[in-house]
C-alpha positions as CSV (number, residue, x, y, z in Angstrom):
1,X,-59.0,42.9,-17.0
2,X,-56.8,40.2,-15.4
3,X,-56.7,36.4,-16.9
4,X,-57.6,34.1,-14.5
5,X,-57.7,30.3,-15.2
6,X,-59.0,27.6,-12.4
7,X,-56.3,25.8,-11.0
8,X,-56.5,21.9,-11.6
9,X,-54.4,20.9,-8.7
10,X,-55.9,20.2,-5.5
11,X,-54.0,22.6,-3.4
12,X,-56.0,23.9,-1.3
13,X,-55.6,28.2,1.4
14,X,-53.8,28.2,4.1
15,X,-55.6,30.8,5.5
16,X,-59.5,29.4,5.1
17,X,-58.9,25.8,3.7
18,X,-60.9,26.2,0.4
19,X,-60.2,24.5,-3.1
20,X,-61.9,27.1,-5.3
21,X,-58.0,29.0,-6.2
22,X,-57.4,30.4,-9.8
23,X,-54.5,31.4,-11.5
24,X,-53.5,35.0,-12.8
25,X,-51.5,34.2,-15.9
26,X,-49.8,37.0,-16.1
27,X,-48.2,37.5,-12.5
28,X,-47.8,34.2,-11.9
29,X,-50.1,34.2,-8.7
30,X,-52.3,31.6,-7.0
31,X,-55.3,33.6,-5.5
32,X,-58.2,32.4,-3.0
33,X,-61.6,33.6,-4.4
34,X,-62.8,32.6,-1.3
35,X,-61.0,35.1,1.3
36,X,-58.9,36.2,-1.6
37,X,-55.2,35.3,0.0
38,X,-52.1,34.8,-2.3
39,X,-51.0,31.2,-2.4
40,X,-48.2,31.4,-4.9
41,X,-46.2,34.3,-6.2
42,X,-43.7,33.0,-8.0
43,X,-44.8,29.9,-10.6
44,X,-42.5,28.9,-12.8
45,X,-43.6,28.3,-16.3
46,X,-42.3,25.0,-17.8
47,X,-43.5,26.1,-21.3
48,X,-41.0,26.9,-24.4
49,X,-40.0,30.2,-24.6
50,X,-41.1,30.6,-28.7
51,X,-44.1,30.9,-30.1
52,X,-44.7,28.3,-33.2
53,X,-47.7,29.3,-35.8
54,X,-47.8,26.4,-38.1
55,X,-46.2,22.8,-37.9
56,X,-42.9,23.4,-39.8
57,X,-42.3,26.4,-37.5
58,X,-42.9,23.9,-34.3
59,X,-40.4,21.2,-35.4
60,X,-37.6,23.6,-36.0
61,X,-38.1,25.3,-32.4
62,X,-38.6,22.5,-30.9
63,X,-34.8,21.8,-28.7
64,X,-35.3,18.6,-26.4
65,X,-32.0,17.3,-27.4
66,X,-30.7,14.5,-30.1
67,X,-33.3,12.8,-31.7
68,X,-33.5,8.7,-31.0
69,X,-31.5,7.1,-33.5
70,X,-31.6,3.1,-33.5
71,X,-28.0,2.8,-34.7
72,X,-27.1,3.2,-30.8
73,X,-27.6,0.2,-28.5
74,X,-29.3,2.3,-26.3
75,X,-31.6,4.6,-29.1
76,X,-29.5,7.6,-27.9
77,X,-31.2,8.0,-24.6
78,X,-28.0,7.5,-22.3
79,X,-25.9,10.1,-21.4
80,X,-21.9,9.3,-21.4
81,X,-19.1,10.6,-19.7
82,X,-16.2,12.1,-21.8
83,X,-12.6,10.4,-21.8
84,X,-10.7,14.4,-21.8
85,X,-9.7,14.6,-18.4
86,X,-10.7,18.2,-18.3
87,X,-13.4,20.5,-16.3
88,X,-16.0,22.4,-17.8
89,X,-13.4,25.7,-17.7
90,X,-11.0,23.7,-19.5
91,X,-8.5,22.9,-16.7
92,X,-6.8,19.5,-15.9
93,X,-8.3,17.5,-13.6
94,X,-6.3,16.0,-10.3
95,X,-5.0,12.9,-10.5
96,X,-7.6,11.9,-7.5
97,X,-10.1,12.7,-9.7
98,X,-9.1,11.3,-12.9
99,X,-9.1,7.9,-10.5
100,X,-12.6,8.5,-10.0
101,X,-13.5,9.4,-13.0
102,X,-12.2,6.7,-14.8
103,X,-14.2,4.3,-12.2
104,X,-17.2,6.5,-13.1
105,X,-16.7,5.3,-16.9
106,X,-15.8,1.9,-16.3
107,X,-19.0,1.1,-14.4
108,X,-21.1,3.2,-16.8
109,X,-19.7,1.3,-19.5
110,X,-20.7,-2.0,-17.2
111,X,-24.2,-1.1,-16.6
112,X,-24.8,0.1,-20.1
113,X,-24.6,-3.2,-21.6
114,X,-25.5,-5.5,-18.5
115,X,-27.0,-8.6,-20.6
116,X,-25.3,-10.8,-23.1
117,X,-28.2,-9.3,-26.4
118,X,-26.9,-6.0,-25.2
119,X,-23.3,-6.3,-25.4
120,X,-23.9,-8.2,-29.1
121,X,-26.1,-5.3,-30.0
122,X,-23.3,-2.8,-28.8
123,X,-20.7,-4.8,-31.0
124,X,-23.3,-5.4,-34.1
125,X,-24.4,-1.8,-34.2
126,X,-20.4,-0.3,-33.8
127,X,-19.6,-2.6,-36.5
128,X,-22.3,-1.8,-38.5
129,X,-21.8,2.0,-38.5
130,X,-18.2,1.5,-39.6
131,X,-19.1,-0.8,-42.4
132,X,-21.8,2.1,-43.7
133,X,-19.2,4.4,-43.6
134,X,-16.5,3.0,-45.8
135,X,-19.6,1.9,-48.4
136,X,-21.0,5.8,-47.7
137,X,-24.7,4.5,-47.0
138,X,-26.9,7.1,-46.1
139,X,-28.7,8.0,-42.6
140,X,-32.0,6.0,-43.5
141,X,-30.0,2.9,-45.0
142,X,-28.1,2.4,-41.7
143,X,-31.2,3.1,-39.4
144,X,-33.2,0.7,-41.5
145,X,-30.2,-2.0,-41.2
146,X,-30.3,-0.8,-37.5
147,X,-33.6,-2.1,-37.3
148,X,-33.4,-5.5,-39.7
149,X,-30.9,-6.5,-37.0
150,X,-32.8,-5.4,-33.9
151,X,-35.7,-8.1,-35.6
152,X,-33.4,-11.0,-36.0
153,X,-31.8,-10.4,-32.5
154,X,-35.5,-10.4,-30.7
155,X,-36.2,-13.3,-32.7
156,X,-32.7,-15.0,-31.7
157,X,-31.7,-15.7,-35.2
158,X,-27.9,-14.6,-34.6
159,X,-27.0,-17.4,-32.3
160,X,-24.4,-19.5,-34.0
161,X,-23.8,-16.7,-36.8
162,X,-20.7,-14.1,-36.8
163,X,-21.6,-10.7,-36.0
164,X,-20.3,-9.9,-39.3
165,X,-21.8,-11.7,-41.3
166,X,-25.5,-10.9,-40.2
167,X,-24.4,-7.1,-40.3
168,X,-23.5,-7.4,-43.6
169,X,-26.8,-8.8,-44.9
170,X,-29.0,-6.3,-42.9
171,X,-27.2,-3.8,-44.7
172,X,-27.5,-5.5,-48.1
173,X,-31.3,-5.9,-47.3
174,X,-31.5,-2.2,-46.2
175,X,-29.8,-1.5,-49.6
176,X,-32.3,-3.0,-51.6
177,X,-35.4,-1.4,-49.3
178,X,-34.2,2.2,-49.5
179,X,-33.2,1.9,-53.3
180,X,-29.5,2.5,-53.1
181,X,-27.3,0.9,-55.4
182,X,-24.7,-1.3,-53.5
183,X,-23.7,-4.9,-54.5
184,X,-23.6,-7.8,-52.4
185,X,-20.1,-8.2,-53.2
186,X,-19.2,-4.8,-52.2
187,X,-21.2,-5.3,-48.2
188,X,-18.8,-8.4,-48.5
189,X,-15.4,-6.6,-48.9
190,X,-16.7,-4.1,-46.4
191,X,-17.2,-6.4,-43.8
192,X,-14.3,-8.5,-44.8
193,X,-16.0,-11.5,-45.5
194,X,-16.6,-13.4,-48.4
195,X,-19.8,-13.1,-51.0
196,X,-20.4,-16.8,-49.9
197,X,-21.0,-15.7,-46.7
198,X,-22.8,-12.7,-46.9
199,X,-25.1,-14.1,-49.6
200,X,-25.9,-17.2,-47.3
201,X,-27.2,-15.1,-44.4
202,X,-28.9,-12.3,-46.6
203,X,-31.1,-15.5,-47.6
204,X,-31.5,-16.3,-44.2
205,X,-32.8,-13.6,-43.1
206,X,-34.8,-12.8,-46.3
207,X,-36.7,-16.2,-45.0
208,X,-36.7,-15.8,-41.4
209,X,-37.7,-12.4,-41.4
210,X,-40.2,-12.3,-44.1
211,X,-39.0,-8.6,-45.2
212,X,-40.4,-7.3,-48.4
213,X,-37.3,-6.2,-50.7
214,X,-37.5,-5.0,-54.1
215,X,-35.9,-6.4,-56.9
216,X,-32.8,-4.8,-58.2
217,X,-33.1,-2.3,-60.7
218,X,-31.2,-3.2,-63.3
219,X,-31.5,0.9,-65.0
220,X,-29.5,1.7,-61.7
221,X,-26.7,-1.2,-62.5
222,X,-26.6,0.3,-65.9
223,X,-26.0,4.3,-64.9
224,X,-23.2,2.3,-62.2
225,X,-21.3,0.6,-64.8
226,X,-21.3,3.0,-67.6
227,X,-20.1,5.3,-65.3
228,X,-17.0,2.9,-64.6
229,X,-16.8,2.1,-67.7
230,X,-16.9,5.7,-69.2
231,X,-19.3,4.6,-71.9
232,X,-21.0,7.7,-74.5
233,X,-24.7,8.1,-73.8
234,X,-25.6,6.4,-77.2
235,X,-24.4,3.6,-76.1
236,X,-25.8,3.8,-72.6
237,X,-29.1,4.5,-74.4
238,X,-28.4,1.3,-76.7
239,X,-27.7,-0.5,-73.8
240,X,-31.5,0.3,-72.3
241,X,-33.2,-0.6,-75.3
242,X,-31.8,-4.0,-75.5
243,X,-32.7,-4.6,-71.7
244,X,-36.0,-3.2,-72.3
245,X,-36.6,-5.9,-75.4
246,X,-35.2,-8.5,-73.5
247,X,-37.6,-7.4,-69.8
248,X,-40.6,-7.9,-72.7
249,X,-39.5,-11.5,-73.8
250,X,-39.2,-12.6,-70.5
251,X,-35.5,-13.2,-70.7
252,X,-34.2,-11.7,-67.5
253,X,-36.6,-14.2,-64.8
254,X,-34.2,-16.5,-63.0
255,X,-31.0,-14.0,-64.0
256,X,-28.5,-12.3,-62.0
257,X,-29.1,-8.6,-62.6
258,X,-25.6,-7.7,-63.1
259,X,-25.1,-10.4,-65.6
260,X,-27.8,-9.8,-67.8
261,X,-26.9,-5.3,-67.3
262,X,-23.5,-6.3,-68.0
263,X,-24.5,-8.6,-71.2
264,X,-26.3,-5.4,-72.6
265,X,-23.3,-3.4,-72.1
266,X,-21.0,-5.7,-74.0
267,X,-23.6,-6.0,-77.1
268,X,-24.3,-2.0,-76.9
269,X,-20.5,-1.6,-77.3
270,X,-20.2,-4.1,-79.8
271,X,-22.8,-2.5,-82.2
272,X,-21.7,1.2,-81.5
273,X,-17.9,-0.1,-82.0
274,X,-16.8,1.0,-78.7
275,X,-13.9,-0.9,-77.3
276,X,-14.7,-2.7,-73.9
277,X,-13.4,-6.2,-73.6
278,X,-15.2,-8.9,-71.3
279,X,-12.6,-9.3,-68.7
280,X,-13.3,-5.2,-68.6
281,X,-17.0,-5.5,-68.2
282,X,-16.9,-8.3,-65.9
283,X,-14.2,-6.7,-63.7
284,X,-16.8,-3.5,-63.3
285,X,-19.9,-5.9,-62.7
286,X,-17.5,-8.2,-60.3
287,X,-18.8,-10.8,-62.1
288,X,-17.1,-13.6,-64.0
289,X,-16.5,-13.6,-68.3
290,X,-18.3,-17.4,-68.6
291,X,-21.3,-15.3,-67.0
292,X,-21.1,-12.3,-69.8
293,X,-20.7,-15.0,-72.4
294,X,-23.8,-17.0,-71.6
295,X,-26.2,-14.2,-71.0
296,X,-24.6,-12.7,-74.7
297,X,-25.2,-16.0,-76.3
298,X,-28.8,-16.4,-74.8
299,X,-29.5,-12.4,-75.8
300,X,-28.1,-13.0,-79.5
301,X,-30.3,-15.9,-79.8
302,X,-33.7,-14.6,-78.7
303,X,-33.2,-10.6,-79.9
304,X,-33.4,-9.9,-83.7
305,X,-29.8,-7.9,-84.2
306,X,-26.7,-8.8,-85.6
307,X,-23.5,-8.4,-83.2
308,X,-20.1,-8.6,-85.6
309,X,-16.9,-10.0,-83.5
């Protein structure tokens, strides 16, 4: 027996003028069932060539090209025009048309970015994916910076800001959101700017923006710096405890996470008689020795152990 669906489309014979046509599936043919006359012989089927049983088989059949990505001005949707002034065989193109092709580029690069937000966005999101590479950020990190800076451009919170400076702080934000460790200080030296800088617009845009970001996880700075520091696990584990006892009493609201980690470093080294000066501690935390030495003193004097210098 032969398939036959109705046809949705209101073709209609040629021979007898009626609308009641079906479709055989399986030659491809548009038939009459009125005078029985072939309309079609030759449909082309528009379908995917595999057949998918479950979900996970569908997404990795699926070919429709690169997926959208928001680090690209344009989501990837553009098409561009390569600068190798070579055919598809591989030959070298005429100078005539290397003229033309170059006008080809020069006006696709024109009409790409047509509108001041676009060309910024072009710059902001180039910059940004060279900053993410030299700190190593993953995929999700940059698309969620991507996206922290598509907000504060719709909302027209760059205007009278460097593009660096609001690049860095949407990557420091999309730090915090996707849980990877990177300090504000190192976004700074990325972007070459200073902390100043990149602190004062992270705040901005903390305010401006309303974005929910986690707190720093100060078990994270700890693994970072013992790391650096090449600290034994007892001492890591020491370490732990005393931020632990000190997360309990309350003594870490209104600190900088590194200073307090790097405070429970110096005192886990000092009572397992490992060797790691201040200036060493503080160079790993990039933070200053006065900061060490007031969050020791304010550790010592709330926590019931006895550090000998």
């Amino acid at each position: 027996m032969i398939p036959l669906t109705a046809v949705t489309t209101k073709r209609t014979c040629t021979e007898c003028g009626s609308t009641k046509l079906v479709t055989d599936n399986d030659t491809g043919e548009i038939i009459c069932t009125e005078c029985g006359a072939v309309i079609a012989d030759n449909l082309i089927d528009h379908g995917p060539e595999w057949r998918a049983f479950d979900l996970d088989q569908q997404e990795k059949l699926t070919r429709v090209g690169a997926p959208l990505t928001l680090t690209i001005h344009d989501k990837g949707l553009s098409t561009t025009i390569s600068w190798q002034n070579q055919d598809a065989t591989g030959r070298k193109l005429t100078a005539e048309e290397q003229e033309r092709q170059y006008r080809l580029r020069k006006w696709q690069r024109r009409t790409s970015s047509n509108d001041s937000t676009q060309r910024n966005l072009t710059h902001a999101l180039s910059e940004m994916n060279r900053i993410a590479g030299k700190l190593n950020l993953p995929k999700n990190t940059t698309e969620t910076a991507a996206m922290i800076y598509r907000k504060a451009i719709g909302k027209q919170l760059i205007r009278g800001r460097t593009i660096q400076s609001v690049v860095a702080a949407a990557l420091y934000m999309a730090s915090r959101q996707c849980n990877v460790m990177r300090s504000l200080e190192d976004v700074a030296r990325a972007a070459n700017i200073s902390r100043k800088e990149a602190a004062r617009n992270y705040r901005f845009l903390y305010k401006e923006l309303k974005t929910d970001v986690p707190p720093v996880d100060r078990d994270s700075l700890i693994t970072k710096f013992v790391s650096k520091l090449r600290i034994t696990g007892g001492t890591e584990q020491l370490a732990r405890r005393i931020l632990d006892e000190a997360n309990e009493q309350k003594l870490t609201i209104g600190r900088a996470p590194e200073g307090i980690t790097a405070a429970c470093i110096y005192i886990a080294c000092k009572l397992n008689q490992e060797e790691r000066t201040q200036g060493e501690i503080a160079k790993t935390a990039q933070i200053t020795e006065v900061t060490i030495r007031n969050r020791y003193k304010e550790l010592i004097r709330n926590l019931d152990f006895v550090v000998e210098l």
